[in-house]
LUMPASE-156162 format. One record per residue (C-alpha): residue in three letters; x, y, z. Coordinates in steps of 0.2 Angstrom, whole numbers. Each point is the difference from the previous one (the first is absolute). Example, Ala and Ser with C-alpha at 12.3 -4.5 7.8 and 13.67 -1.06 7.14 Angstrom:
{rest:ala, xx:62, yy:-22, zz:39}
{rest:ser, xx:6, yy:17, zz:-3}
***
This chain:
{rest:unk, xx:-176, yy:-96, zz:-46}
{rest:unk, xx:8, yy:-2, zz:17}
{rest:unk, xx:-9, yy:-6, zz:15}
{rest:unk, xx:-2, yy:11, zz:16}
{rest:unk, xx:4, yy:-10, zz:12}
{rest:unk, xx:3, yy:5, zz:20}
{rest:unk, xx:12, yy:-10, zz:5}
{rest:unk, xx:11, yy:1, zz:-14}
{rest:unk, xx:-3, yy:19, zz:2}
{rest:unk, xx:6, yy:-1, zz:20}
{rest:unk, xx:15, yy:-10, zz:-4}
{rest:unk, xx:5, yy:12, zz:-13}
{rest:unk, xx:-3, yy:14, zz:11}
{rest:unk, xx:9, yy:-10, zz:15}
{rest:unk, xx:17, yy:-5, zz:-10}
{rest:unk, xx:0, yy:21, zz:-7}
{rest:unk, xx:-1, yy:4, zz:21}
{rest:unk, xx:12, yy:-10, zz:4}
{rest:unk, xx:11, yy:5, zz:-17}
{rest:unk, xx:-1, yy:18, zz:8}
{rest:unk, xx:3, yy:-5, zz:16}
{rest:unk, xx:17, yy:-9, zz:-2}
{rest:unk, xx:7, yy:14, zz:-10}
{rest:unk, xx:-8, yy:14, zz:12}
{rest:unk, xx:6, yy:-9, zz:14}
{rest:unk, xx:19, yy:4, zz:-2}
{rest:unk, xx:-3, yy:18, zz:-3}
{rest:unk, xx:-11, yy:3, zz:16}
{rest:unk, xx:10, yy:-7, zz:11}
{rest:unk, xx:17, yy:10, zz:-10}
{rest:unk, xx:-14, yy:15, zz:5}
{rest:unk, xx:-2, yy:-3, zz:17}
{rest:unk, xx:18, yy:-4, zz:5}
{rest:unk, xx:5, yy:15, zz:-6}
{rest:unk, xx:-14, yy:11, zz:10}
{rest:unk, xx:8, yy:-8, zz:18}
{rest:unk, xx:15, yy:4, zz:7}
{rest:unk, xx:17, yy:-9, zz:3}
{rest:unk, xx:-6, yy:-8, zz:16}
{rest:unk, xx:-17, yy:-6, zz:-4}
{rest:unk, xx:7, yy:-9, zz:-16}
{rest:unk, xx:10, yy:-11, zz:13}
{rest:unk, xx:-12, yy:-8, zz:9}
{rest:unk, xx:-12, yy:-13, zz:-2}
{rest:unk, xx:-15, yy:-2, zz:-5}
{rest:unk, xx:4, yy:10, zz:-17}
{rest:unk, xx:-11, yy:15, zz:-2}
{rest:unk, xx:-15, yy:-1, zz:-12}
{rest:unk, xx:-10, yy:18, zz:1}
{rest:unk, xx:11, yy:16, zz:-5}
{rest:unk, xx:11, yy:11, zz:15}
{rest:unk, xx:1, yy:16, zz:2}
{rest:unk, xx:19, yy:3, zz:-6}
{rest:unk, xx:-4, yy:0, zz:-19}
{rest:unk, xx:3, yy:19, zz:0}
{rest:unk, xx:16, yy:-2, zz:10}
{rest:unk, xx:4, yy:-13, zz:-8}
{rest:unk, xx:0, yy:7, zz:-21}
{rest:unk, xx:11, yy:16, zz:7}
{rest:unk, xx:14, yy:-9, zz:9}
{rest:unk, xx:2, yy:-12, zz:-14}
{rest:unk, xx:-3, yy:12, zz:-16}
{rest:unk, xx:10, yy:13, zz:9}
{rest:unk, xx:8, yy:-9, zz:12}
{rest:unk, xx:17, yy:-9, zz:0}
{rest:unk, xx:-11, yy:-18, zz:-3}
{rest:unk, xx:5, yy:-15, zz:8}
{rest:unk, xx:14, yy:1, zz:12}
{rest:unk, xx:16, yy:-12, zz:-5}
{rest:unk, xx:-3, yy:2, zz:-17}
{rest:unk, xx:11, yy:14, zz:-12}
{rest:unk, xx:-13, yy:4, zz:-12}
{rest:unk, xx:-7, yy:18, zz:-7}
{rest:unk, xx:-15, yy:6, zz:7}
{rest:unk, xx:-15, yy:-9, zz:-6}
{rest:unk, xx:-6, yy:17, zz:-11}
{rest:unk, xx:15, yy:-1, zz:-9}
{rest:unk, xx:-2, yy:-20, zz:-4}
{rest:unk, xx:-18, yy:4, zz:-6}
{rest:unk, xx:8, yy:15, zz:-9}
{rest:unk, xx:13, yy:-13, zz:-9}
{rest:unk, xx:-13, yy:-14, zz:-2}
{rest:unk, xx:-12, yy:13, zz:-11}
{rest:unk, xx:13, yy:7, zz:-9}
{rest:unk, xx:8, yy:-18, zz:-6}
{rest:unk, xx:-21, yy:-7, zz:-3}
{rest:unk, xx:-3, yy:17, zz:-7}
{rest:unk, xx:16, yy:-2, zz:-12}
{rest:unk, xx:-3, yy:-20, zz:-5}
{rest:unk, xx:-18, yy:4, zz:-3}
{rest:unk, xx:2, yy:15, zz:-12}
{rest:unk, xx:14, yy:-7, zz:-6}
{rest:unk, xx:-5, yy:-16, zz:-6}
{rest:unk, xx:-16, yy:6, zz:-8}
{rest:unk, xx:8, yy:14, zz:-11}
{rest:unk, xx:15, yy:-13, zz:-5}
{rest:unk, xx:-13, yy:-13, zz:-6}
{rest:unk, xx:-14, yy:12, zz:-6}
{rest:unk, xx:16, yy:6, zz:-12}
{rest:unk, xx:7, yy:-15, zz:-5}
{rest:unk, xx:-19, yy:-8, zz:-2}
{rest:unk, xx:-2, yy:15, zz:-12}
{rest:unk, xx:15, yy:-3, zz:-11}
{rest:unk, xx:-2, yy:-17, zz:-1}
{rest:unk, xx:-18, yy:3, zz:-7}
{rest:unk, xx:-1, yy:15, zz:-12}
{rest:unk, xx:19, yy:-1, zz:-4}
{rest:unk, xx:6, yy:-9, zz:-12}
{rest:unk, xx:16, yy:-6, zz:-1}
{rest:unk, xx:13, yy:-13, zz:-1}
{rest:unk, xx:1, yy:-15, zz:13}
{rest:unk, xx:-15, yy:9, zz:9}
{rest:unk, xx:-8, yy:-16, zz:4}
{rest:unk, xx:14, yy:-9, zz:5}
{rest:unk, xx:4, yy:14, zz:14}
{rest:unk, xx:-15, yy:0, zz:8}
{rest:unk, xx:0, yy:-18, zz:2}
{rest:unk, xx:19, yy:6, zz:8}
{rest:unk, xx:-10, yy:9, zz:12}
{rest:unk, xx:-12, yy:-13, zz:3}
{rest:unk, xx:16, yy:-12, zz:3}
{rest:unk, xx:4, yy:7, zz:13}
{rest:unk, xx:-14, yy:-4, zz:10}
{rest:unk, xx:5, yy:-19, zz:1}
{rest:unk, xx:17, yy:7, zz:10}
{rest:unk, xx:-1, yy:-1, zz:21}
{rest:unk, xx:6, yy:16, zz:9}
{rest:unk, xx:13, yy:-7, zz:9}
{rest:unk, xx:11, yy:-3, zz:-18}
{rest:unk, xx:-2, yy:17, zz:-4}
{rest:unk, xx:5, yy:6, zz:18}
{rest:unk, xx:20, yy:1, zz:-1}
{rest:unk, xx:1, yy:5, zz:-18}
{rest:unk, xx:-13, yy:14, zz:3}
{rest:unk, xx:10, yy:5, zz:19}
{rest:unk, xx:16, yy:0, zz:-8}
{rest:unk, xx:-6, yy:13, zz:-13}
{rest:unk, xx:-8, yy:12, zz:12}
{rest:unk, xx:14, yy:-2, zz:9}
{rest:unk, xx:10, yy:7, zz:-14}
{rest:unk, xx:-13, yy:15, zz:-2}
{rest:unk, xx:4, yy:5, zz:17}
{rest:unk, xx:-18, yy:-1, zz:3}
{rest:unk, xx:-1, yy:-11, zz:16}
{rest:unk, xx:-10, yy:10, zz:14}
{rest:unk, xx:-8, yy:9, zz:-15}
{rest:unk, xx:-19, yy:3, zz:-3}
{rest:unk, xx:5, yy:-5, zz:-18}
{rest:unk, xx:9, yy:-16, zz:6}
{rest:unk, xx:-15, yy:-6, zz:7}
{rest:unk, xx:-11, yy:4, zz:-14}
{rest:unk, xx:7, yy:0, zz:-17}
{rest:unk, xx:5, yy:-20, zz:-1}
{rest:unk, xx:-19, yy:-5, zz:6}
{rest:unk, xx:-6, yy:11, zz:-14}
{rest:unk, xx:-1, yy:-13, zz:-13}
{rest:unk, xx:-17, yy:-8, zz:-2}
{rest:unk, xx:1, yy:-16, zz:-14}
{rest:unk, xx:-19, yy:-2, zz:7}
{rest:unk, xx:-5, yy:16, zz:-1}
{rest:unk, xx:7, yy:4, zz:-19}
{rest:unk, xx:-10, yy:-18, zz:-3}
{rest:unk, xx:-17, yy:8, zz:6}
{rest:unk, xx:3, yy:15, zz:-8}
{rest:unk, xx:2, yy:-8, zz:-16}
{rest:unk, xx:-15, yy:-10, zz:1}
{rest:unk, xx:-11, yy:17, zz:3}
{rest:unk, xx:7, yy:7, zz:-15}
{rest:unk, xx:-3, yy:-14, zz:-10}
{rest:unk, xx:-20, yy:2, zz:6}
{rest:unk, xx:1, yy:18, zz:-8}
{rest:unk, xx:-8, yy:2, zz:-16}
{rest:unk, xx:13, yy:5, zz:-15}
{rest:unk, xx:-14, yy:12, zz:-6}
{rest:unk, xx:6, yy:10, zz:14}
{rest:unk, xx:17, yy:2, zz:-7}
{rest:unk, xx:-5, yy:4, zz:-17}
{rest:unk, xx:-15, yy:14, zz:7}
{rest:unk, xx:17, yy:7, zz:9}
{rest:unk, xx:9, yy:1, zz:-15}
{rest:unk, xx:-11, yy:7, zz:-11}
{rest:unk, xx:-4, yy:13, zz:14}
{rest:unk, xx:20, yy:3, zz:1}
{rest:unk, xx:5, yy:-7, zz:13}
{rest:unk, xx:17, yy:-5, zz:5}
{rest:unk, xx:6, yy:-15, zz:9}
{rest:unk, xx:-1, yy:9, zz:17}
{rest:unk, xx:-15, yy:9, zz:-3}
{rest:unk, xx:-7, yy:-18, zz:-2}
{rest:unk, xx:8, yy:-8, zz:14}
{rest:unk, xx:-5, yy:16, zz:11}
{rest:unk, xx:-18, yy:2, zz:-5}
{rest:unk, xx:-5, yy:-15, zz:-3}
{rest:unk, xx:8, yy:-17, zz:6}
{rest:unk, xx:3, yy:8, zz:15}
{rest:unk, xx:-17, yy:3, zz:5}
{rest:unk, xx:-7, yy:-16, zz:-6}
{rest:unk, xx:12, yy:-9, zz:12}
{rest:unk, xx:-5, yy:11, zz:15}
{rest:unk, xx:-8, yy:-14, zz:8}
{rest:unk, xx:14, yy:-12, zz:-4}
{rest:unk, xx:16, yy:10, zz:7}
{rest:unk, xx:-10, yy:6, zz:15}
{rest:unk, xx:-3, yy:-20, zz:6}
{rest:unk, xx:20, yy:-3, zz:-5}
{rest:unk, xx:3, yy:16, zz:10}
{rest:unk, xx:-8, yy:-11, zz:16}
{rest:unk, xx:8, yy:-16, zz:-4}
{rest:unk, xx:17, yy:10, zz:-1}
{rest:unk, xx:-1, yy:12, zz:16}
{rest:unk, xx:-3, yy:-15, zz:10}
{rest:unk, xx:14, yy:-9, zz:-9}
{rest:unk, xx:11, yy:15, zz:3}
{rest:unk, xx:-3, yy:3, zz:18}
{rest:unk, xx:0, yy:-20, zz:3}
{rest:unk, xx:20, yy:1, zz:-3}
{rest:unk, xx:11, yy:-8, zz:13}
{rest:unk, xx:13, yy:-10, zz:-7}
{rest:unk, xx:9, yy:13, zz:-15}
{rest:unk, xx:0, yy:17, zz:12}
{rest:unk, xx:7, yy:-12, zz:13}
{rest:unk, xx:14, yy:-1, zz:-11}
{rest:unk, xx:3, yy:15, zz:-8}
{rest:unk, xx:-4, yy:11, zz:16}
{rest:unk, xx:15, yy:0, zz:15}
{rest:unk, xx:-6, yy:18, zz:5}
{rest:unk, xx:-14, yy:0, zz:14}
{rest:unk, xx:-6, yy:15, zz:-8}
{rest:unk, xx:-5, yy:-9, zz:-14}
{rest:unk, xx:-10, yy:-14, zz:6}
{rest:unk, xx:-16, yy:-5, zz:-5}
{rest:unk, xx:-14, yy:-4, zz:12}
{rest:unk, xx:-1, yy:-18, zz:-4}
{rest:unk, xx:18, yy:-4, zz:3}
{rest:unk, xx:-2, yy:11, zz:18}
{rest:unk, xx:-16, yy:-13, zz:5}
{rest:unk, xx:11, yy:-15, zz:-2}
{rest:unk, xx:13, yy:11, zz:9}
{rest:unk, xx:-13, yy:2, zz:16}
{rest:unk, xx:-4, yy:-18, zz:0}
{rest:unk, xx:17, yy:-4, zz:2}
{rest:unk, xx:5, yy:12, zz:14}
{rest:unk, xx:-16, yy:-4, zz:9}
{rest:unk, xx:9, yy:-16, zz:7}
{rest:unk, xx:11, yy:12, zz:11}
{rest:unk, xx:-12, yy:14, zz:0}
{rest:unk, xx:-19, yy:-4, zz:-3}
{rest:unk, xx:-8, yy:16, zz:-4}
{rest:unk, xx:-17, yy:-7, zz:-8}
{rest:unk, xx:-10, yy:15, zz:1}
{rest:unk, xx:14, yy:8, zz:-11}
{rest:unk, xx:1, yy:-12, zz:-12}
{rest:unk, xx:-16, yy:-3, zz:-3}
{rest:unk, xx:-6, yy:19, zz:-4}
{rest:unk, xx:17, yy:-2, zz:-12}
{rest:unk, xx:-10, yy:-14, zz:-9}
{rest:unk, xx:-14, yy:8, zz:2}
{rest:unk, xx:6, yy:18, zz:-9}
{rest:unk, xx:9, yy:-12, zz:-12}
{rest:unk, xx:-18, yy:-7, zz:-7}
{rest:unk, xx:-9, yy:17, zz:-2}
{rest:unk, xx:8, yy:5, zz:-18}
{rest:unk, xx:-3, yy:-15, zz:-8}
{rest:unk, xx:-19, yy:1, zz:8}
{rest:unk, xx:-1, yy:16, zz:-6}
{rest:unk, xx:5, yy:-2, zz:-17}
{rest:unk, xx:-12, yy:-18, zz:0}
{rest:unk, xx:-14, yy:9, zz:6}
{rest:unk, xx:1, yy:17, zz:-11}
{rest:unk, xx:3, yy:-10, zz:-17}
{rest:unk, xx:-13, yy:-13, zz:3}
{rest:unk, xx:-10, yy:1, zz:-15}
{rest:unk, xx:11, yy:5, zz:-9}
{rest:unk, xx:12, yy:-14, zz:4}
{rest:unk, xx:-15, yy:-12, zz:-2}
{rest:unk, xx:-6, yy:5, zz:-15}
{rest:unk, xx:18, yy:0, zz:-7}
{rest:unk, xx:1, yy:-18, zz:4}
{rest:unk, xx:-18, yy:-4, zz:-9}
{rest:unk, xx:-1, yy:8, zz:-13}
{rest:unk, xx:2, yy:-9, zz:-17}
{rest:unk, xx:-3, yy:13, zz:-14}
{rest:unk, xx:2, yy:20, zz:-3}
***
């Protein structure tokens, strides 16, 4: 039984405030620098409460030009690029591993072992080794400034294929042998059943992956030379660099700002499920 003690109560509830305080912290002041104009963001002290640009602010940088000295697309566009390329990796990488978790599971045949540990392989090799090799063949495929060159060489998931298989493995083989006698194919079993018992599962990938997707920086800074291809993480690192010779803050910071709302969006509406994808141990 564990003691109730108060202080150890306050001091836990004092390190959790100051937890939510050093990570809210960043994000307000993003909030408020982006809700003042050009002019205010220049002087000092710097503001702490919200202006009364915010409206003003979202228009001329989501429909705007964006940040002056900077050859981007308009920041709709770059949301519009980073969804699709998130949306692609994400659905991508959970169908490619659901399949190959199935095959390796209820498939028999030869060497199956020794290519999922093939797969599994590849986890031990860094990115940057696999960056030229996999340019050069998109460049072959004349798929640079390509939706499909951003999204089909991240596709590949050794972790997810892993996970997949071990969810499979909790599934009781008294399920596959009801589908049989009942008559049902391969498909109709991989549609009707394993895919619903790993609902929970592929929606906390699905999370893990969006945000791994919209995160990109360094491969679509390679593979993209048209402006009208750029994702919205690459145009950030664009601002801050321009900002030396023109320091538009309240522009970049509603950019940052619109570049955090998918990822919250998608966090916040697949909570439980992402949690209790994460938690659960049996089916």
């Amino acid at each position: 039984m564990i003691e109730n003690r108060p202080i150890f109560t306050f001091l836990t509830h004092c390190v959790v405030l100051l937890g939510v305080l050093l990570v809210a912290l960043p994000i307000w002041i993003t909030f408020v620098a982006a809700s003042h104009d050009e002019v205010r963001m220049l002087q000092s002290p710097m503001p702490m409460l919200p202006g009364p640009y915010l409206w003003d602010n979202l228009q001329k940088t989501l429909f705007g030009a964006g940040l002056s000295g900077t050859e981007t697309a308009p920041v709709w566009r770059m949301l519009l690029n980073s969804l699709v390329m998130a949306l692609g990796i994400s659905l991508g990488k959970i169908a490619i591993s659901l399949t190959s978790a199935y095959a390796i599971i209820y498939f028999k045949f030869p060497f199956r072992m020794g290519f999922f540990w093939l797969i599994f392989i590849t986890l031990m090799l860094p990115v940057e080794v696999r960056i030229l090799p996999t340019f050069e063949v998109i460049a072959n495929l004349n798929l640079l400034n390509s939706y499909w060159g951003l999204t089909i060489p991240l596709i590949a998931s050794a972790t997810a294929t892993f996970m997949f298989r071990q969810v499979f493995l909790t599934i009781p083989d008294e399920m596959l042998e009801s589908a049989r006698i009942d008559g049902a194919g391969p498909m109709r079993f991989f549609w009707d059943i394993l895919l619903p018992l790993s609902r929970t599962n592929i929606a906390a990938l699905f999370v893990i992956l969006f945000i791994y997707g919209w995160n990109q920086y360094l491969w679509p800074l390679l593979i993209t030379t048209d402006t009208d291809m750029t994702t919205i993480v690459m145009s950030i690192k664009q601002m801050l660099e321009a900002a030396e010779q023109s320091p538009q803050w309240n522009i970049i910071m509603m950019t940052a700002m619109l570049a955090m709302l998918p990822p919250i969006i998608v966090v916040i509406t697949m909570q439980k499920l992402f949690v209790k994808g994460l938690t659960e141990t049996d089916k």
